[in-house]
C-alpha positions in Angstrom: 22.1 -19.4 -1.6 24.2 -19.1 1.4 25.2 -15.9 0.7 21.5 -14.4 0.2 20.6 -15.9 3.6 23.1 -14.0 5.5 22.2 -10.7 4.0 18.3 -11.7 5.0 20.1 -12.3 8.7 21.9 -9.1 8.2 18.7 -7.1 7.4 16.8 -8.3 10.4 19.6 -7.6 13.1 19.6 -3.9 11.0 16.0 -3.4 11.6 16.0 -3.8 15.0 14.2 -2.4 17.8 12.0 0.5 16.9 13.6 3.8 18.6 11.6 6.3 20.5 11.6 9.5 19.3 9.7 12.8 18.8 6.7 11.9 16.2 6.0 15.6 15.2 9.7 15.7 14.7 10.5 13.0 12.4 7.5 11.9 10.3 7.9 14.2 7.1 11.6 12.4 6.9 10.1 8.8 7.0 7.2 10.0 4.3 10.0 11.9 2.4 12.5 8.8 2.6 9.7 6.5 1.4 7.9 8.4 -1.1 8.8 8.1 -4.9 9.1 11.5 -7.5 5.6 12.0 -9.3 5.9 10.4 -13.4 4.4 7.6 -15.2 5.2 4.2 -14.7 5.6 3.6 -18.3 8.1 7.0 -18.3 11.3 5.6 -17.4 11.6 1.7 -17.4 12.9 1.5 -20.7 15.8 3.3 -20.3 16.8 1.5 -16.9 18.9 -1.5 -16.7 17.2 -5.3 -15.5 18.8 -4.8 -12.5 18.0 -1.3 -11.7 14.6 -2.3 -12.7 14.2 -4.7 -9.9 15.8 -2.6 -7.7 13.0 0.2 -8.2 10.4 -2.0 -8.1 11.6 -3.5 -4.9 12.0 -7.0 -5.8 15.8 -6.9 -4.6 17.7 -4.6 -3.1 21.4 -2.8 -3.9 23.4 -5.4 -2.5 21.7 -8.3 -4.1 21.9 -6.4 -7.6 25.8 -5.9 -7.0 26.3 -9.5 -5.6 24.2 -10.9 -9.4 26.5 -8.4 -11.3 29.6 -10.3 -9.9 28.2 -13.5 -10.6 27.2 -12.9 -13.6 30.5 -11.7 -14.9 31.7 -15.2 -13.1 29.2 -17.3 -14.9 28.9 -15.1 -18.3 25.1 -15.6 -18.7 22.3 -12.7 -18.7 21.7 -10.5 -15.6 18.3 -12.1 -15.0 19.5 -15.5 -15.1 22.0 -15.1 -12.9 19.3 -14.0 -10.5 17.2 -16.7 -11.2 20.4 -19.2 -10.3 20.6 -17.3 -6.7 17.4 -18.0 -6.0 16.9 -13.7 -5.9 13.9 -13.7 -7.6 11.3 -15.9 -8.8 10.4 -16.5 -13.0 7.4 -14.5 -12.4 9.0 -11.6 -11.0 11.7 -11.9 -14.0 9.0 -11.6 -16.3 7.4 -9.0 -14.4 10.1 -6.5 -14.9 11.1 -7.9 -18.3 7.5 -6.5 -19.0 7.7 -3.3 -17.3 10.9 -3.0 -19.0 9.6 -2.8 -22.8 6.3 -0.7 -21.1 3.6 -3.4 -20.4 2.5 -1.5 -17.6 -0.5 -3.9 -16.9 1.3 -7.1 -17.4 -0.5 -9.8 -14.8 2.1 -11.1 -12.2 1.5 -14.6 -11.1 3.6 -14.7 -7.9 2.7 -16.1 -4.5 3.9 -12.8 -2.8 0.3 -11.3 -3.3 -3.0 -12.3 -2.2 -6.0 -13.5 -4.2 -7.9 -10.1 -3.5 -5.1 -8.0 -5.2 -6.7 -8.3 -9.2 -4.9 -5.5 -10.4 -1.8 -6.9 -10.0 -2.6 -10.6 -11.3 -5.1 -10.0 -13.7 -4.1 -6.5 -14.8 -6.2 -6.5 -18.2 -9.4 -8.1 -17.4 -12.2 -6.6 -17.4 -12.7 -6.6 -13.4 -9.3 -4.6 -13.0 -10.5 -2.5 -16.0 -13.5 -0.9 -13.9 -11.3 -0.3 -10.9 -8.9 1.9 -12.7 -11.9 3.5 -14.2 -13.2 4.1 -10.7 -9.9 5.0 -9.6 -10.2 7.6 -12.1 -13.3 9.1 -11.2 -12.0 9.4 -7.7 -9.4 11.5 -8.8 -11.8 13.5 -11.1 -14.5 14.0 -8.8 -12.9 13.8 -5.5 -9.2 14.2 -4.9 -9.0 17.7 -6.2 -8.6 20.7 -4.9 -6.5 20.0 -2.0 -8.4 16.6 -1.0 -5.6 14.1 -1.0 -6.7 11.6 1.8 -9.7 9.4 1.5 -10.9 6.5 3.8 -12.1 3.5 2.4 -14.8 2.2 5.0 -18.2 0.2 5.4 -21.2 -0.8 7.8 -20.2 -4.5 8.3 -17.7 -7.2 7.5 -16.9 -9.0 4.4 -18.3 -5.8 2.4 -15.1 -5.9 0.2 -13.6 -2.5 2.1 -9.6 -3.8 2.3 -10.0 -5.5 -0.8 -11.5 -2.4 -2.8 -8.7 -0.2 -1.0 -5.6 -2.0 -2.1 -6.8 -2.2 -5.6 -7.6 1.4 -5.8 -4.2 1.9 -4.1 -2.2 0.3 -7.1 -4.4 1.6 -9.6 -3.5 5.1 -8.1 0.2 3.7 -8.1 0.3 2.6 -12.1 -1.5 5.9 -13.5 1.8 7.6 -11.9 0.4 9.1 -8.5 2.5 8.8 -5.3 0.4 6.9 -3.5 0.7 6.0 0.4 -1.6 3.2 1.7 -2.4 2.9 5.3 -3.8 0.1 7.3 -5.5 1.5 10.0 -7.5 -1.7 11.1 -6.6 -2.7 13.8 -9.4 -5.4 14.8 -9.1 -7.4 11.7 -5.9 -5.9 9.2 -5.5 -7.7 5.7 -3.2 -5.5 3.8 -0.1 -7.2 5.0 -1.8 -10.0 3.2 -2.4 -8.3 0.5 0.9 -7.0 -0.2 3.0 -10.0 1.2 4.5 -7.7 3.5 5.5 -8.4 7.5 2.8 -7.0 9.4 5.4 -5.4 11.7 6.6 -2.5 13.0 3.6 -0.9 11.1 0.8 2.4 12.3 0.1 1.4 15.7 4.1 1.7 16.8 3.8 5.3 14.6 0.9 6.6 16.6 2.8 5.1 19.4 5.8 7.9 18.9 7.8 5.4 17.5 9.9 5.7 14.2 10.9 2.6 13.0 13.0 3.2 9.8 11.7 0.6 7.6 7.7 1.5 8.5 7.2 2.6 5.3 7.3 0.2 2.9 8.0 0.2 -1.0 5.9 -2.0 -2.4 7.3 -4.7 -4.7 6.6 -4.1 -8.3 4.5 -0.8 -8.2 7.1 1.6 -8.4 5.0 5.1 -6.8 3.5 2.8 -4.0 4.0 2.8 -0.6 2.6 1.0 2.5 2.2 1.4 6.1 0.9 -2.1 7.6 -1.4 -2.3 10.7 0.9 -3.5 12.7 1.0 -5.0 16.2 -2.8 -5.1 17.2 -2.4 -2.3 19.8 -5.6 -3.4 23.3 -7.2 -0.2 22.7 -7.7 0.1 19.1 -10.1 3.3 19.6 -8.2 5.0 22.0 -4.8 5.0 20.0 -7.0 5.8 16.9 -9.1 9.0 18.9 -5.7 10.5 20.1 -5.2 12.9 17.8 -2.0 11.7 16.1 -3.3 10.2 12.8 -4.4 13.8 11.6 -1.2 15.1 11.7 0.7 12.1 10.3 -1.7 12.0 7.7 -0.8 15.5 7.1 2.6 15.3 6.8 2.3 13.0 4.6 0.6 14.7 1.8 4.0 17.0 1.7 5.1 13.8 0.2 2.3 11.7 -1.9 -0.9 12.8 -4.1 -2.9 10.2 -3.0 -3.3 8.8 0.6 -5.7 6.0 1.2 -6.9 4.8 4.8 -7.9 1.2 5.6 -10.8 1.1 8.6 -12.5 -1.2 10.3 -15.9 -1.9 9.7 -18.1 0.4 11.6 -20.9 -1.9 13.4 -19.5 -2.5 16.6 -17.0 -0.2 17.0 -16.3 3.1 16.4 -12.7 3.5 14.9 -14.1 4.5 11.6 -15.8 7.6 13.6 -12.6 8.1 14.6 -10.5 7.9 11.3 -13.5 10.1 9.8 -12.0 13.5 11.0 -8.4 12.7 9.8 -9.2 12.4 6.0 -10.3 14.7 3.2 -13.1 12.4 1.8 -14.7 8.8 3.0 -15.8 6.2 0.6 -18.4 4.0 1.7 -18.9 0.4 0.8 -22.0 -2.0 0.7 -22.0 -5.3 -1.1 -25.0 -6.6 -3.0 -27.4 -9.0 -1.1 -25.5 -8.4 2.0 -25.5 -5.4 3.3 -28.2 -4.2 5.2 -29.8 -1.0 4.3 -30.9 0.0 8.1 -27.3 -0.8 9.2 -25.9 1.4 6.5 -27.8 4.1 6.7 -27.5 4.3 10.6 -23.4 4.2 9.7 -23.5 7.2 7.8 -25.7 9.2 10.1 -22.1 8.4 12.6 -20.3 9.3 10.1 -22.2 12.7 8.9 -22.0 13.7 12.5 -18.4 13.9 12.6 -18.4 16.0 9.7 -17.5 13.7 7.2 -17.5 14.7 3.4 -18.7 11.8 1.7 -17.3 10.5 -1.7 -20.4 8.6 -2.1 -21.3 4.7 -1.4 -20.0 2.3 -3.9 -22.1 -1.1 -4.3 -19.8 -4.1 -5.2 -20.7 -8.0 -5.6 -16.8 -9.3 -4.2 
């Protein structure tokens, strides 16, 4: 246990301060660091070892895999055990990968790392998570073709369901095998740290700032073609760092590196970030929630929208 807090010591005083450096310059190497090779989740998990397993799925990292392979030899009992006796990993992530390991690709996780919102991650076969791959699917059918890689996920108000619907399209992306880079680009209200059980920081606002922190990009544990950037510190002028140009070409460096790009925006009644985030992307997908949403309000967002020229995806009514 000792041991496991110095390297969490060790990690922090690595990370750092974010350096300054030229954005344009070093982007495609923190997408290209970041993003994982195109293939099926289910494609190579049974022929990787427990440890290599959580390793991938960024539950621990290389020198907590080396430091359980030592012990284990010390204590002669399996590899996840051992891990269980450091305190590396929880029982639910141990039977997480032990499932990914004999191809359960949609095994539920039950882990307090994730958020309620995230379905498709603890409730992986029920019906609800069913109808998100499938719309997932129809994205990539109907939309994400033909060069369209980047699609914002956005709505008229509040509490429509926008971060929830993007994080679960995001894995859902993730498990049929697509490279798929999620950012949070709300920076009034942000939620996918949340989501994810991820720090919130150094995040999109310090990227768009012409920082590079190393670890912006983050694997996300247990969907191995996942990656996220987090909101990160809530910037004063949201709509100014958003209107500045700089998110269209990150956004286009990193499709060099993933087939699927999905931007979380803020809702669009009171401000106009979404406006803003419009231009950057290949496609917007608007949401409305059932006995909530207000048609006039809608209807006046995607006449904001339409004048940025914004290809629409189309507007998808949920009841979350």
């Amino acid at each position: 246990m000792q041991r496991n807090q110095a390297s969490d010591a060790e990690r922090a005083v690595a990370a750092g301060a974010p350096r300054a450096y030229a954005a344009d310059h070093l982007l495609p190497a923190v997408f290209r660091e970041r993003a994982c090779p195109a293939k099926s989740i289910a494609s190579g998990f049974s022929q990787m070892k427990l440890g290599e397993i959580l390793v991938s799925l960024g539950v621990i990292d290389g020198e907590d895999r080396d430091f359980a392979l030592q012990r284990q030899g010390d204590l002669d009992i399996l590899f996840g055990e051992c891990c269980l006796r450091l305190r590396l990993i929880s029982g639910a992530e141990l039977s997480w990968a032990l499932a990914r390991q004999f191809d359960a690709v949609h095994a539920p996780l039950v882990s307090s790392r994730y958020g309620r919102d995230l379905v498709t991650m603890t409730a992986p076969s029920g019906p609800y998570a069913e109808t998100l791959r499938a719309l997932a699917g129809r994205l990539m059918s109907n939309v994400l073709l033909g060069g369209r890689k980047a699609l914002a996920v956005s709505s008229a108000e509040p509490g429509e369901g926008r971060s929830h619907l993007a994080a679960n399209l995001a894995v859902s992306f993730a498990c049929a095998g697509y490279r798929t880079l999620l950012l949070d680009a709300d920076f009034r209200h942000p939620k996918q740290h949340e989501n994810f059980g991820i720090r919130q920081f150094p995040g999109l606002s310090r990227l768009l700032c012409g920082y590079t922190p190393e670890d912006v990009v983050r694997q996300v544990p247990f969907v191995e073609n996942l990656s996220l950037v987090t909101a990160g510190p809530l910037p004063p002028n949201p709509s100014e760092l958003l209107g500045r140009g700089q998110l269209a070409g990150l956004i286009e460096e990193a499709k060099a590196h993933y087939d699927v790009i999905l931007v979380d925006t803020p809702a669009g009644d009171r401000f106009p970030d979404a406006e803003l985030v419009a231009p950057a992307v290949d496609a917007v997908l608007m949401v409305a929630r059932k006995n909530r949403t207000r048609e006039r309000q809608l209807k006046a967002f995607a006449d904001r929208l339409a004048a940025t020229g914004a290809f629409f995806a189309g507007t998808l009514m949920t009841d979350h």
